[in-house]
C-alpha positions as CSV (number, residue, x, y, z in Angstrom):
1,X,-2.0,-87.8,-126.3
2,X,-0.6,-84.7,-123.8
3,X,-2.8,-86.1,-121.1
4,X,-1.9,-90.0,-122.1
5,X,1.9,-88.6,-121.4
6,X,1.2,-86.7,-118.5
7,X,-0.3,-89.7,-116.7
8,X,2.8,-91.8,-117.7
9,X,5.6,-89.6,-116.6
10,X,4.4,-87.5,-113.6
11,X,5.8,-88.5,-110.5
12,X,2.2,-89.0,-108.8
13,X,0.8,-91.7,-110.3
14,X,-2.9,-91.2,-108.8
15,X,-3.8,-87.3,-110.6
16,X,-7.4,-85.7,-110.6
17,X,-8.8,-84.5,-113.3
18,X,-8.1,-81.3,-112.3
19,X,-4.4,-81.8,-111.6
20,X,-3.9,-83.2,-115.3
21,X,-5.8,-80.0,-116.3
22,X,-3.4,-77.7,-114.3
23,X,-0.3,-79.9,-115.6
24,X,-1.4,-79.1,-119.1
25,X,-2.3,-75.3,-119.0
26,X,1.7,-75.0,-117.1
27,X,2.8,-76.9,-120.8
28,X,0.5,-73.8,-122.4
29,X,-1.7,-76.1,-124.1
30,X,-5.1,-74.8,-125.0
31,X,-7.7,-77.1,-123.2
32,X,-10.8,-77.1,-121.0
33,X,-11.6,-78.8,-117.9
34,X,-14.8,-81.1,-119.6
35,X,-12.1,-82.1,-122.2
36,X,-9.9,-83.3,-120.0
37,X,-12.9,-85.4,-118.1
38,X,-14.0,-86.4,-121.6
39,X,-10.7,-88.1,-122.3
40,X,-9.5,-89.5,-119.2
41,X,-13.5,-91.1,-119.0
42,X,-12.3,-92.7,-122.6
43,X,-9.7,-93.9,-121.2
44,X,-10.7,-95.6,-118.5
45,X,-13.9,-97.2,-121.2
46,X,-10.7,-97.9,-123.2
47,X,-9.3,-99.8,-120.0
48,X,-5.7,-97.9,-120.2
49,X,-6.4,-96.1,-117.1
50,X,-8.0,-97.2,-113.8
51,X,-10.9,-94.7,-111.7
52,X,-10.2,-94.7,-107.9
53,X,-12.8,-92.4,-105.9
54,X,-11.1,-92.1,-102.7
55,X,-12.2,-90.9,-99.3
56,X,-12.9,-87.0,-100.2
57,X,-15.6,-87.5,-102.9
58,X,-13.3,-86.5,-106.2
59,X,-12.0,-89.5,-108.4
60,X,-8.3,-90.0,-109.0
61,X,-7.1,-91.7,-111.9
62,X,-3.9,-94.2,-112.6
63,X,-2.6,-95.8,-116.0
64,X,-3.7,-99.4,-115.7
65,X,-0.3,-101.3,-115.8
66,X,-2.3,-104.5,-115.6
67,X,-1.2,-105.6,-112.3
68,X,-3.7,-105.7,-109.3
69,X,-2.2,-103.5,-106.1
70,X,-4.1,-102.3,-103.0
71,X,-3.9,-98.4,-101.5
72,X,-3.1,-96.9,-98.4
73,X,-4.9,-92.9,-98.3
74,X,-3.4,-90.5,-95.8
75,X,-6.9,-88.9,-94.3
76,X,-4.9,-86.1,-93.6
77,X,-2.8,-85.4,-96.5
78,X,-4.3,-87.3,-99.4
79,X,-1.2,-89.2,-99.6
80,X,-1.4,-92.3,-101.5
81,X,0.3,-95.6,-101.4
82,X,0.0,-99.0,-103.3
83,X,0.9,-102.1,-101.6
84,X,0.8,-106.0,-102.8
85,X,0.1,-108.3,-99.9
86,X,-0.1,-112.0,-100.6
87,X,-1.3,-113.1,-97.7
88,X,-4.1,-110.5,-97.9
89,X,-4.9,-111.2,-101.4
90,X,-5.0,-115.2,-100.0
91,X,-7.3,-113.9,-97.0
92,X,-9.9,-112.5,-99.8
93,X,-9.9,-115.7,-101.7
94,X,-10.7,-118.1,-99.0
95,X,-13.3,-115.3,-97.5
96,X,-14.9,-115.3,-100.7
97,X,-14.9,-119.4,-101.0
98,X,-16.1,-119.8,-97.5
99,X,-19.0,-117.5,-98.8
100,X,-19.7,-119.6,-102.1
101,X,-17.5,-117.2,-104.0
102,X,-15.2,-116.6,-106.9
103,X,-13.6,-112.9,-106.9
104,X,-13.9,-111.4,-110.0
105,X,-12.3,-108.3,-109.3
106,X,-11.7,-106.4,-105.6
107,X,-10.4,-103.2,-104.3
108,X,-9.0,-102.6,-101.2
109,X,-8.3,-99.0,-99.6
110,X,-6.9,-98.8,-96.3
111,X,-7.8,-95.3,-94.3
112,X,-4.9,-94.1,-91.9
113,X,-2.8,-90.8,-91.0
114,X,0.7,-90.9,-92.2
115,X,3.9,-90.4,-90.4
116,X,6.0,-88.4,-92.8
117,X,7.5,-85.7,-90.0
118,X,7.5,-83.2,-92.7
119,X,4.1,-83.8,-93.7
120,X,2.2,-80.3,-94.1
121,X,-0.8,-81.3,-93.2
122,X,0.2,-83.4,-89.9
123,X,-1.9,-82.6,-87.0
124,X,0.7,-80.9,-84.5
């Protein structure tokens, strides 16, 4: 339940493994690492959060609010952004039905630097 609350009120909605982990030895709760994949694993089986692996190679996870969005990923910082986009979601559809399709599901990540000027990891 510590890591179901953790993913509902931290202000970064898209936490590691790891970062829940760290969140949760800070709160002095005794846990390991595997425990913490164990659960968040179950959760995503149990469809109340959503896996994103994002350029990098390690998995993120999100509580699945049952809306569909779209990301933006800072390559430099690891920032993260969702966006909704009609006429991109539109785009998809008639893609897909041009191609004898029906989308079931789709995920789209869009790869870019950020401009935050206070950005730590901005390349000078």
């Amino acid at each position: 339940m510590k890591i179901l609350e953790i993913l509902e009120t931290n202000e970064t909605r898209h936490m590691s493994a790891e970062d829940v982990y760290k969140m949760l030895l800070e709160g002095q709760e005794d846990i390991g690492l595997a425990t913490v994949y164990r659960v968040l694993t179950q959760f995503e089986a149990a469809g109340l959060v959503e896996r994103h692996h994002f350029e990098g190679g390690h998995s993120v996870f999100e509580l699945n609010e049952g809306h569909h969005h779209d990301h933006i990923v800072c390559v430099q910082c690891g920032k993260v952004s969702e966006f909704v986009d009609q006429t991109i979601e539109k785009c998809q559809e008639q893609v897909a039905s041009k191609a004898g399709f029906r989308i079931r599901d789709h995920s789209l990540i869009i790869y870019g630097e950020c401009t935050d000027k206070n950005c730590p990891e901005l390349k000078k």
